[in-house]
Structures are given as structure tokens and as C-alpha cells.
C-alpha positions in Angstrom: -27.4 -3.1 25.1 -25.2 -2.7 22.3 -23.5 -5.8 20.6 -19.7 -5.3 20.4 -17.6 -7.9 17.9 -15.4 -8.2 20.5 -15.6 -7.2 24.3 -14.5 -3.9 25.2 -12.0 -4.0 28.2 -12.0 -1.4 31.1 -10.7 2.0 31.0 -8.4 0.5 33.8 -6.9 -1.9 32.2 -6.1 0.0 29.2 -4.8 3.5 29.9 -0.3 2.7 30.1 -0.2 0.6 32.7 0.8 -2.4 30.8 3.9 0.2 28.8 6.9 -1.3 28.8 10.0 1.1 27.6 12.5 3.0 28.4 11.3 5.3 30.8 9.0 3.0 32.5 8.3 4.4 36.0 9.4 8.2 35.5 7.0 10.9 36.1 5.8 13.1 33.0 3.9 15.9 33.9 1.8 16.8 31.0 2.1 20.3 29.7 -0.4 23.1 31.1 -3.4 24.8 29.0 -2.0 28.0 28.0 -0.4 27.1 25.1 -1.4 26.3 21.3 -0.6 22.6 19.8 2.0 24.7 17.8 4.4 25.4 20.9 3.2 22.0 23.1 4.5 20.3 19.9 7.7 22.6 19.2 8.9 22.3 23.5 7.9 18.8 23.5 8.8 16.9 19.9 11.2 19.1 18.1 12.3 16.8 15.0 8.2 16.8 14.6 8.1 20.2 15.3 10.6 20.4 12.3 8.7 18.6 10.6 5.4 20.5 10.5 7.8 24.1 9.5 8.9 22.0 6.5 6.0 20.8 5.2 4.4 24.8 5.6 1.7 22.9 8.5 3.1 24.6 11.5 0.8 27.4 11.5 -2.4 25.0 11.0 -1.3 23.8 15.0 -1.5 27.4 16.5 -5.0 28.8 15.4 -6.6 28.7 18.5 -10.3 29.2 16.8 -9.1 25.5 15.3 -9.7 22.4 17.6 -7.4 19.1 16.5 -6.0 16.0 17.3 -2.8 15.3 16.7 -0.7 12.0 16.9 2.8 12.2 17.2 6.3 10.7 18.5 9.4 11.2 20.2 12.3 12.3 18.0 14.1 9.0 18.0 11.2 7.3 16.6 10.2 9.4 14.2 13.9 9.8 12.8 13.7 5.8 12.8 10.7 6.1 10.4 12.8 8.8 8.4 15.8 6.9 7.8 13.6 3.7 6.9 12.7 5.6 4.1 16.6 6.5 2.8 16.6 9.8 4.5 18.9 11.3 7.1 17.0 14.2 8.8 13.7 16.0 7.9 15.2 18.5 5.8 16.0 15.8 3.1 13.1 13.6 3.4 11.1 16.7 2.9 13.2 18.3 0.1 12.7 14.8 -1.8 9.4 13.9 -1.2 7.6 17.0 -0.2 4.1 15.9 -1.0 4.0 12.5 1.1 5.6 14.4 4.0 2.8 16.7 4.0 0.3 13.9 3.6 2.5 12.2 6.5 1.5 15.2 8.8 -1.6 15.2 7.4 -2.6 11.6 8.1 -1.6 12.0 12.1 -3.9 14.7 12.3 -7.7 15.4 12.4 -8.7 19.2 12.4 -12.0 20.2 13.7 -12.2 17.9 16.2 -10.6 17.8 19.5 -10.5 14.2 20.7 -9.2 13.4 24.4 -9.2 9.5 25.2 -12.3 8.9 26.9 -13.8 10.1 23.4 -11.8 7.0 21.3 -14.0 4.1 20.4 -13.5 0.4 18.8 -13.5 0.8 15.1 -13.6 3.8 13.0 -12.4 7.2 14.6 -15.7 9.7 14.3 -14.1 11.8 11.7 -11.7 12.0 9.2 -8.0 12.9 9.4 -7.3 16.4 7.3 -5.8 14.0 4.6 -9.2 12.6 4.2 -8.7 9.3 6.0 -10.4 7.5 8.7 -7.9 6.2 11.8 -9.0 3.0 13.1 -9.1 2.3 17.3 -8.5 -1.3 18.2 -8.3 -1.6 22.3 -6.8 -4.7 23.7 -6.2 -6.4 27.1 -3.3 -8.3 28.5 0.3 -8.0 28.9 0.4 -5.4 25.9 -2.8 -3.9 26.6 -3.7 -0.7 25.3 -5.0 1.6 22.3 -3.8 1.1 19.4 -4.2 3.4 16.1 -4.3 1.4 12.7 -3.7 -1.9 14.2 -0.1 -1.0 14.7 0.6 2.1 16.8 -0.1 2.0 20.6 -1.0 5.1 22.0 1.6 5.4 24.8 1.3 8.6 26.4 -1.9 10.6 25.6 -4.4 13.1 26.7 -1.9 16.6 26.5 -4.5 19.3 26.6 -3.2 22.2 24.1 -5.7 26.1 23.9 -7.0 24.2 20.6 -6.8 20.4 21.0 -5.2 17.4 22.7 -1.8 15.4 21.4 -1.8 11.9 21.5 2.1 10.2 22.0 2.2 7.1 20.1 5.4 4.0 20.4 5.8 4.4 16.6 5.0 6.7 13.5 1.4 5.8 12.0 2.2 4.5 8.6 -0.1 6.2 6.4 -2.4 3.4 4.1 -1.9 3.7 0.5 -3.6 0.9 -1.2 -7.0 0.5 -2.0 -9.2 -2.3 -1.8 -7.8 -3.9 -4.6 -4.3 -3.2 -3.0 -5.3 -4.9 0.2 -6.3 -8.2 -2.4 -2.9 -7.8 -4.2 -0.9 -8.9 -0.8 -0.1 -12.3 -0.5 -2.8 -14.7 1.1 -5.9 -13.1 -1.0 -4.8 -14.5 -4.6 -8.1 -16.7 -5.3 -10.4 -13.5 -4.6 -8.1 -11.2 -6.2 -8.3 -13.8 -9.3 -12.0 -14.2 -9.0 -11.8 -9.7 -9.2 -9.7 -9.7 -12.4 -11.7 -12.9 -14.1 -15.5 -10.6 -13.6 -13.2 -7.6 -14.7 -15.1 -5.6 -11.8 -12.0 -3.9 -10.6 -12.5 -0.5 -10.7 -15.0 -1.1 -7.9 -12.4 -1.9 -5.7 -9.9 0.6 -7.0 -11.8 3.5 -7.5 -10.9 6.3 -5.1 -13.5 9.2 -5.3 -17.0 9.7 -7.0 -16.3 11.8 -10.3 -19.3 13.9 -10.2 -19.1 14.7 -6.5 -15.4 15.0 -5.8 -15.5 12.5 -2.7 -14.1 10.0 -1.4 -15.5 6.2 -2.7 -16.3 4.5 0.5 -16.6 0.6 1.0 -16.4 -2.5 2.9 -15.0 -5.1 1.8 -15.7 -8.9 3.3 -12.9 -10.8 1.9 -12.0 -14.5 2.5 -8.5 -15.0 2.1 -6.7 -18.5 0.8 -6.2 -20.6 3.7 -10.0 -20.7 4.6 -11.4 -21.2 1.1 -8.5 -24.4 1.3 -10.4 -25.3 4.2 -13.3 -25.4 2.4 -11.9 -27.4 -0.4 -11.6 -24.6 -2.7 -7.9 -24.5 -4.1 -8.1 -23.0 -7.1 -10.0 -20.2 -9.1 -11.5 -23.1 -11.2 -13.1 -24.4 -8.2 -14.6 -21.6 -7.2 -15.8 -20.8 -10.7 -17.6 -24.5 -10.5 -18.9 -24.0 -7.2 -20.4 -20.5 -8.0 -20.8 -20.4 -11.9 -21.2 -23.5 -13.0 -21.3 -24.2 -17.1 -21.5 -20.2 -17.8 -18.3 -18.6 -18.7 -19.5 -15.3 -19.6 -17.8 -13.8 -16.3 -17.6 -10.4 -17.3 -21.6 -10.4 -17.6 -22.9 -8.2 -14.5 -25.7 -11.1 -14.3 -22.9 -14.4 -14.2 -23.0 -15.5 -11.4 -19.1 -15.3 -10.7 -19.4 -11.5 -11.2 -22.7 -10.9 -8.7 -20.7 -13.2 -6.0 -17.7 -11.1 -5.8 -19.8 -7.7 -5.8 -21.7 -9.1 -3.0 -18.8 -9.1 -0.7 -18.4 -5.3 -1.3 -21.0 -2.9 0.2 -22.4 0.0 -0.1 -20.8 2.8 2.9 -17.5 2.0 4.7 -18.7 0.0 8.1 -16.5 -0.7 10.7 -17.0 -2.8 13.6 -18.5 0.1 15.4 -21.0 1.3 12.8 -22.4 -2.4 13.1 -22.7 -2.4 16.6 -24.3 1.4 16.3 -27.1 0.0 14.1 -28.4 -2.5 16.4 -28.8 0.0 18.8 -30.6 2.1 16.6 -33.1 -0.8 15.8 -33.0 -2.1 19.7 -34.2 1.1 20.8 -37.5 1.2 19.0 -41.0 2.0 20.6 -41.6 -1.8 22.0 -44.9 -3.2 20.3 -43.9 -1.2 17.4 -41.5 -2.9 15.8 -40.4 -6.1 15.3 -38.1 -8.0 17.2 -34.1 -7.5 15.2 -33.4 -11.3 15.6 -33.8 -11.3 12.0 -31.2 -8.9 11.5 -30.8 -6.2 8.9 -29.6 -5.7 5.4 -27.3 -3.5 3.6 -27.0 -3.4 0.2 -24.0 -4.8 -1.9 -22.9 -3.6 -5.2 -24.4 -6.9 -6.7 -27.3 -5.5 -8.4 -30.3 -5.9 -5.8 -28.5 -8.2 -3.4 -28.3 -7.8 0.4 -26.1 -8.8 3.5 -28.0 -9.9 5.9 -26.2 -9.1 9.3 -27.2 -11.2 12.5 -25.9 -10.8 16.4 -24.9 -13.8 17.7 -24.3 -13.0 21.5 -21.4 -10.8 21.1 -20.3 -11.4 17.6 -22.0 -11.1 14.0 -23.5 -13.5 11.4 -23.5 -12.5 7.9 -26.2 -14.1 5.6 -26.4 -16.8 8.0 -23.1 -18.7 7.1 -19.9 -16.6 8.4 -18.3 -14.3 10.7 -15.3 -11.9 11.2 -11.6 -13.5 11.9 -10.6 -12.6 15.2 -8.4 -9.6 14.7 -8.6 -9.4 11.0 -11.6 -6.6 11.2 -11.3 -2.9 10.5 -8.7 -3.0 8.1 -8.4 0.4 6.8 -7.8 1.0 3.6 -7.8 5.0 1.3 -11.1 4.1 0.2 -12.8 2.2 2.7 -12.2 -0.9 5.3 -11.6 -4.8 4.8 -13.2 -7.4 7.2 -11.7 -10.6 6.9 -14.4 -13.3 7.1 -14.1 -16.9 8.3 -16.0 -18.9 5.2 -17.1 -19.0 1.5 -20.0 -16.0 1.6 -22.6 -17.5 -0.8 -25.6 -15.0 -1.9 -28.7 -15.8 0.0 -32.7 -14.2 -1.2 -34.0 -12.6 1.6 -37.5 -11.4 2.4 -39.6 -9.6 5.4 -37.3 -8.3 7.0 -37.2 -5.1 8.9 -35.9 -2.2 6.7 -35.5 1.6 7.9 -34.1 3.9 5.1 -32.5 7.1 6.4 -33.4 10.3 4.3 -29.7 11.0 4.5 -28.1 7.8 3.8 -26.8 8.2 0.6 -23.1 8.7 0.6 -23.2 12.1 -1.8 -24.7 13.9 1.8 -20.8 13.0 3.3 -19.9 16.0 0.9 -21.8 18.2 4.2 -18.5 19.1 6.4 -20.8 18.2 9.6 -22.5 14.9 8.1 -23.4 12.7 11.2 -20.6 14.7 13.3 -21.3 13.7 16.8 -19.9 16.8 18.6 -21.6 19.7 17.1 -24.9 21.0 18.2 -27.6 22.0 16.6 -26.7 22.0 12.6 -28.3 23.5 9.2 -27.1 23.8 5.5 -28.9 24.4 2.3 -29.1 21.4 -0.1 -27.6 22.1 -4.2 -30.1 19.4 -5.7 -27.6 18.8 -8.8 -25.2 17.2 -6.5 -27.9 14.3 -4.6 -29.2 13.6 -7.9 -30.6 10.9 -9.0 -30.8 9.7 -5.4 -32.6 12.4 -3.7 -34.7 14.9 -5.9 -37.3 17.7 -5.0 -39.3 20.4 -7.3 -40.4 23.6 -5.5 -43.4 25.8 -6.1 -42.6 27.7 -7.9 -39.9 26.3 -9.9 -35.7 26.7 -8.6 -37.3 28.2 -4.9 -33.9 29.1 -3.1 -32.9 27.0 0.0 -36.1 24.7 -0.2 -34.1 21.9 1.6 -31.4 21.4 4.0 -29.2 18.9 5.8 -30.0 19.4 9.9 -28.9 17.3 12.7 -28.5 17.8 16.4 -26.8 15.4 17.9 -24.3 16.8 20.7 -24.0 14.2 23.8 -25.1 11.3 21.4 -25.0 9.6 18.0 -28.3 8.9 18.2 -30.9 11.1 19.5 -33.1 10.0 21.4 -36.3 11.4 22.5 -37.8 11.2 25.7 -41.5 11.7 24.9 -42.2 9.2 22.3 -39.1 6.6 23.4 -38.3 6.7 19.5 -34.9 7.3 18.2 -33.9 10.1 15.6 -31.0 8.0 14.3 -27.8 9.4 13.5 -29.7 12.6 14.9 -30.1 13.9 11.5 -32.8 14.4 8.7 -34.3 16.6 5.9 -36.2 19.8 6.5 -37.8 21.4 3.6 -40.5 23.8 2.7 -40.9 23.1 -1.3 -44.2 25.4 -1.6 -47.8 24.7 -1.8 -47.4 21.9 -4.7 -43.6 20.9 -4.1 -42.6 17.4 -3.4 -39.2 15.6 -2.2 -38.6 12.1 -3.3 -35.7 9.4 -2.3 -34.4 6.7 -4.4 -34.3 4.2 -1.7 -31.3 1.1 -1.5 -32.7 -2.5 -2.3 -35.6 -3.5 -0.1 -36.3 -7.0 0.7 -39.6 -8.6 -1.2 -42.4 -9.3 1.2 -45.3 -7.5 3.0 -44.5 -4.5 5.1 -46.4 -1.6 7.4 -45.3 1.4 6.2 -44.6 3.9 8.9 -42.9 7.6 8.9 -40.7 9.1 10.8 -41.4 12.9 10.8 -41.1 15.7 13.2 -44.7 17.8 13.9 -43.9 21.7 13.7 -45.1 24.0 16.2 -47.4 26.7 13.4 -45.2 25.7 10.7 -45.7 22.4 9.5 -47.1 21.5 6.3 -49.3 18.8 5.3 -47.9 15.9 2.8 -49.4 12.8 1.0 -47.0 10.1 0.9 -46.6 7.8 -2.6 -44.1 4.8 -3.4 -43.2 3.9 -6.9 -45.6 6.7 -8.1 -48.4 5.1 -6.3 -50.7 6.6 -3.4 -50.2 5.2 0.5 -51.9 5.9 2.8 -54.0 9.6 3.8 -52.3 13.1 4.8 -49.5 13.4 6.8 -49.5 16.5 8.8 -46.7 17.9 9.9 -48.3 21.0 11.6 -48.8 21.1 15.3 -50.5 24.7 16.8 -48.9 24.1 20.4 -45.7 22.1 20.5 -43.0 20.3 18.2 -42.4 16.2 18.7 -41.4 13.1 17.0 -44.0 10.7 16.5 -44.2 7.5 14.4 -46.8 7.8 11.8 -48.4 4.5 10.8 -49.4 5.1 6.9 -50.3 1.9 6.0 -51.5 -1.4 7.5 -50.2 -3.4 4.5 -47.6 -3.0 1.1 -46.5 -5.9 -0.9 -43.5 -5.6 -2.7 -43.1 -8.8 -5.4 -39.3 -8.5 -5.3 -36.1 -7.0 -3.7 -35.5 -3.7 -5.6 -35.0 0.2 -5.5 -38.0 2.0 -4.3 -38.5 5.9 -5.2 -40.3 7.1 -2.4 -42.2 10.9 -2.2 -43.5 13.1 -0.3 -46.0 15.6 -1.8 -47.3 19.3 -0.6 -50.7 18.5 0.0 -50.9 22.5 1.8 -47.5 24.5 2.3 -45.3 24.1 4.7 -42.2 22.7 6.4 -41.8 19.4 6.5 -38.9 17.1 8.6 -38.1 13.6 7.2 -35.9 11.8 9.7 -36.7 8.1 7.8 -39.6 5.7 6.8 -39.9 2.2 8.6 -40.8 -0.8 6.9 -42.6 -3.2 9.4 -42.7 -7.2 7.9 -46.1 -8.6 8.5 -45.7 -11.9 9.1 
């Protein structure tokens, strides 16, 4: 069963019936199919409606080949929102900031996708807004009970079917996040961390907002413990923490002090929220039993301290981190432009870690989110052709012969789940996607794995047999031979077995791995991931 941060509440409880405003207790009858978003929008929210002709959006909401989701309020509240920002209509807050109104529209929207509210989930919305932003879902209970987008605006009306999408009424505007992760440290309450940031000089990790040589967004987590709970902890200052962490080296800029590895720890690699947590458990909890290992021991991601990893534990229906904290009630998914902020409840000190359980995705690295349909849980079955300069150094291949067009593509089919699963060998393709590739009769793909921890490991793959097709593959690790032939060639039928390689691999200590596969006889060959197994 999956492990939730905090309990989910029941579709009952949730959908309005705790509203309270001023047309409690009239009937709305939702508009009918048979229109676009465009003229649902225009006969329903016209200051909105306004809105969208001034910013030139208006025709985006009336392509009915276009599904989207669009969040938006009543005219009062959004002329609220207006003249909190100095402006009396929409003409003039348009006229004068043209480009944030746009982004504003922007931000409340998410084309592609056409979400109704029995498709929301705690945590990160599945896919970005068309300003490039993730919307958070928090669901809550109680008097007040509801959804809420952002922390902040509670989805009050909801579900109005349009040809090309659904609109979502919300109790107030969603007010779009600006800062960055540094931003986020910058408001009062975070002032020691934000200190600890500035004394390591590390931060244009936390204010960086897209990847140069791919054009992408960053993405990261931040854990983050704010003031009052390191003054629980008897840590008042930034010289106490420099003692506790660092003591008698001063050379804080160094990427090996130890001040500047602790506050790159609490950053990781990928932007998690609560849900993506919760997602990965499953993942790991639906292995073949006898297989694997049990996943009391957790998991690691990597941090951007150089070859140092967060250790992430369930404890019933909450999460350890490293063995020593966990979230703040309410202070999770925090979105930020370039990632999230979990508030944690204690001083997060770096721990070594070894043997522990480790799958590494083929398409983990964050240069595959540049794919439109990366990990996109509604599409069905998906293919596009990889351009190897932009996975580079991270994952490589050479063709036979050399620059052999579309040798390997991104493919995924994952419609009805994020996670396939397959019946036949009770194994899960995760994320339901991998690598397919045909690189030629002496072609080879290779990955540049994320930190594993040290320790002895069976190595097993995680490849799909192809009916006639398949190739056959020898697998090495650090340039170094494992195991026999893989084949990937099957003359009757295709299926998704786990491929033990090795009964034993010692790695000294917790590093990158570059992990290949080489053409032992041409064909295709599908990576979905390979499974490192601690022997204890």
C-alpha cells in the first residue's frame, strides 16, 4: 500500500460541502459540452474572459484539438487581486505590466492536459502549467475542508466540462511564485540557513533557474530547517552551527569543508514532492517477492554534496530522512520557480550509508524532462528519437557505424497508471518508461549513474525480450565485464523479465558508476533500469 505523509481524506468529505460564501445553498448548473473553454470562460467569468483578449491568450482556450485546465475566478475576486496590485480594471493592469499578466494567465493554466478532479492528487500536479510551473494539491478535512491549489486557493466550484478541457473555480486568484530557492531562505524565519548559504558561497545552486546547455528548467528540493527549531536545538547563531558542523576549518568556500557539503546535502537532485516520495515506495514495494529485499532500509537520492545521499525511511504513514528528521506538519510542498521546499523538523546531519537497495532508471536524469511527454501519465503508447549532444555526459551511445540516425529513443506507455505493471512476471516497469535502441552490430549505450551506496550488491537488469528483434548485449560497469550475454531476442513473444547478471559486486565506496551495454550481435535492445540487490 502506498505511504502517504499525511492521510488522504475521502472524496466525500472534500468535494464543497464544507464552502462557506455567499451563495451557499443555490444551485449552479454547470455549463453543457458543446462549447470550447474560450466561450464557457467568456459566458461565465467575463473580467477573466477580458483578461485572456488582453494578454493575446484568448484564442489558446478555443482550439478544440487542445485539451487544458484552467483555474479561474469570479469577477469580483479577480478585480480584488487587480486593484491589489494599483490597478483599476484589466485594461490598465495589462497596458502596464503586459508580461506578468500574460504569465498570470499563464500560471492558472496547464495545456495538454485535461484534468477533472478525480484526476488531482496530494503534492505535485502531473504536469506543468504553460508558464512552466508545477501547481501544488494539498487536500484537507474539517470545517474548511477541501482542495487547495498552492497552499492558498481552495478549489470552490470545479469540474466544468468545456469540447477541450475542464475549468476549475477557485475562492481566490492563484498568486503566481516568483522566488527561487534562495528567495524562499530570504523570508523571515530561515536566516541561519540562508547565512550558512552565503558563508559556503554555494548560492547559485539555489538560485539558478534553468540548465544553460539544455534550456530547462533547474529542478530541486530543498529540506530546509528554519530558526525556531535549530533554537530548539541549541543552535542560535551561524557560529554555532559552524562549531557543530565545521569545527576548526574555516575554509567554507572549499566544496570539501564540511559547512559547504552540509548545506548541499539538504538540496537534491529532481524536484520531489510529497507524492513522488510516496510513488517510490510503491515502485520498490511492488517488486517480485524473494527478489528483492525488503525497503525497510529505505532508499537514497543523491544530494548536490559531492557523493552524499538521503536516506528516506517510512515510518507508518510519515518519512524519516537519514534517520534523524521528518517533515513539519503543513510546511511540505512548498513550491517554488525552480523546485519545492520541505520544511524539516531537526538539524539534518550527513550520515555514510552502505547496502542498500539502489534501482537507477535509464531515464532518470533530468536533461530527458526536455521530452514534451517525459513520465506523462495520460498518453498511451509513446516514442521520440534521442539527439545524444543534449544527454551528454550522462547518457552516451556510439552506433555501428558511426552517427547511425535514430539509434535511440525515449518510449513509455503508461495510460491508466504511473507505473506499469506487468501481469506475467509481477515486476514493475517504473515510471512506464525506458530506452529502446538498435546501435548496430558493435554499438553500445552507457549511463553515468547517480551516487551508489558502497557495499556488495547482485546485479540484476531490467530489460524487455523482443519478439524476432532483440539483440544480444554484454553488460560492463566502470569499464569492467559482469556477468555473460544478455539476450534480448525472443522468436515467439515479448515480456519483461528480471535478468540476474551477477551473484556478487563490491563497490569500495559511494560514487558515480558508468554503466554499459554492448552489441554482442545486432539488434534492439530495451533498458527499463538495473537493480542493485545488497547481500548482506
Amino acid at each position: 500500500m502506498k505511504k502517504s505523509v499525511y492521510l488522504l481524506i475521502t472524496a466525500g468529505l472534500f468535494l464543497f460541502a464544507a464552502c462557506q460564501d455567499d451563495d451557499a445553498g443555490k444551485m449552479f448548473e454547470p455549463p453543457g459540452t458543446d462549447q470550447s473553454a474560450q466561450f464557457l470562460i467568456r459566458d461565465g467569468y467575463p473580467e477573466w474572459y477580458k483578461l485572456l483578449e488582453a494578454t493575446g491568450m484568448a484564442t489558446a482556450f478555443n482550439l478544440g484539438s487542445t485539451p487544458l485546465t484552467c483555474f479561474v475566478t469570479n469577477d469580483s475576486v479577480l478585480l480584488e487581486y487587480v486593484e491589489s496590485r494599483g490597478y483599476n480594471d484589466i485594461s490598465s493592469w495589462v497596458a502596464a505590466e503586459p508580461d506578468f499578466a500574460q504569465f498570470f494567465v499563464r500560471y492558472h493554466t496547464v495545456l495538454n492536459q485535461a484534468y477533472e478532479l478525480s484526476m488531482f492528487r496530494n503534492g505535485k500536479m502531473q504536469d506543468s502549467t504553460a508558464s512552466g510551473d508545477f501547481l501544488t494539491c494539498r487536500f484537507t478535512s474539517g470545517m474548511d475542508g477541501g482542495i487547495y491549489i498552492n497552499n492558498t486557493s481552495k478549489i470552490f466550484r470545479g469540474d466544468y466540462e468545456a469540447l477541450n478541457g475542464f475549468i476549475h473555480e477557485l475562492n481566490r486568484v492563484i498568486d503566481p511564485v516568483t522566488q527561487t530557492l534562495y528567495g524562499y531562505v530570504e523570508q523571515p524565519g530561515y536566516s541561519l540557513f540562508k547565512q550558512a548559504i552565503d558563508a559556503t558561497g554555494t548560492r547559485n545552486y539555489f538560485d539558478q533557474m534553468t540548465v544553460e546547455q539544455l534550456e530547462i528548467r533547474c529542478r530541486r528540493t530543498l529540506f530546509l530547517t528554519p530558526d525556531e527549531v535549530y533554537e530548539e536545538n541549541g543552535i542560535n547563531s551561524l557560529d554555532d552551527l559552524k562549531t557543530l558542523v565545521s569545527p576548526g576549518r574555516t575554509d567554507y568556500t572549499d566544496p570539501e569543508n564540511p559547512l559547504n557539503l552540509y548545506v548541499l546535502f539538504h538540496l537534491l537532485e529532481g524536484d520531489y514532492s510529497t507524492t513522488e516520495l510516496a510513488e517510490m515506495y510503491e515502485i520498490l514495494d511492488r517488486r517480485q517477492p524473494g527478489f528483492y529485499v525488503s525497503t525497510s532500509t529505505g532508499y537514497t537520492l543523491g544530494t548536490y554534496a559531492e557523493n552524499k545521499l538521503m536516506l528516506i525511511q517510512a515510518l507508518g504513514a510519515e518519512y524519516i530522512f537519514n534517520g534523524q528528521v521528518k517533515f513539519r506538519e503543513d510546511k511540505n510542498n512548498q513550491p517554488v520557480r525552480n523546485g519545492f521546499v520541505h520544511e524539516i523538523d531537526g538539524v539534518l546531519e550527513i550520515v555514510e550509508h552502505e547496502n542498500i537497495l539502489t534501482t537507477i532508471e535509464t531515464t532518470e536524469w533530468f536533461g530527458f524532462t526536455k521530452i514534451r511527454e517525459y513520465r506523462n501519465q495520460s498518453i498511451e503508447r509513446f516514442k521520440q528519437y534521442l539527439v545524444a549532444e543534449e544527454l551528454a555526459p550522462w547518457f552516451t551511445w556510439k552506433t555501428t557505424p558511426a552517427n547511425k540516425p535514430n539509434a535511440v529513443a525515449y518510449s513509455a506507455f503508461t495510460t491508466g497508471s504511473y507505473s506499469h505493471y506487468t501481469y506475467n512476471w509481477g515486476r514493475v516497469m517504473a515510471y512506464g518508461d525506458f530506452i529502446i535502441a538498435d546501435v548496430g552490430a558493435a554499438g553500445e549505450v552507457t549511463l553515468l549513474t547517480r551516487p551508489i551506496p558502497k557495499g556488495t550488491y547482485k546485479v540484476n537488469m531490467m530489460a524487455q525480450t523482443i519478439k524476432q528483434v532483440g539483440g544480444i548485449f554484454q553488460l560492463y560497469i566502470d569499464g569492467q565485464k559482469v556477468g555473460g550475454n544478455i539476450s534480448m531476442y525472443d522468436p515467439e513473444w515479448d515480456s519483461v523479465p528480471a535478468r540476474e547478471v551477477t551473484s556478487e559486486i563490491i563497490f569500495e565506496e559511494t560514487k558515480r558508476h558508468t554503466i554499459t551495454l554492448k552489441a554482442v550481435k545486432s539488434g534492439t535492445m530495451t533498458w527499463d533500469s538495473i537493480v542493485f540487490t545488497p547481500v548482506i
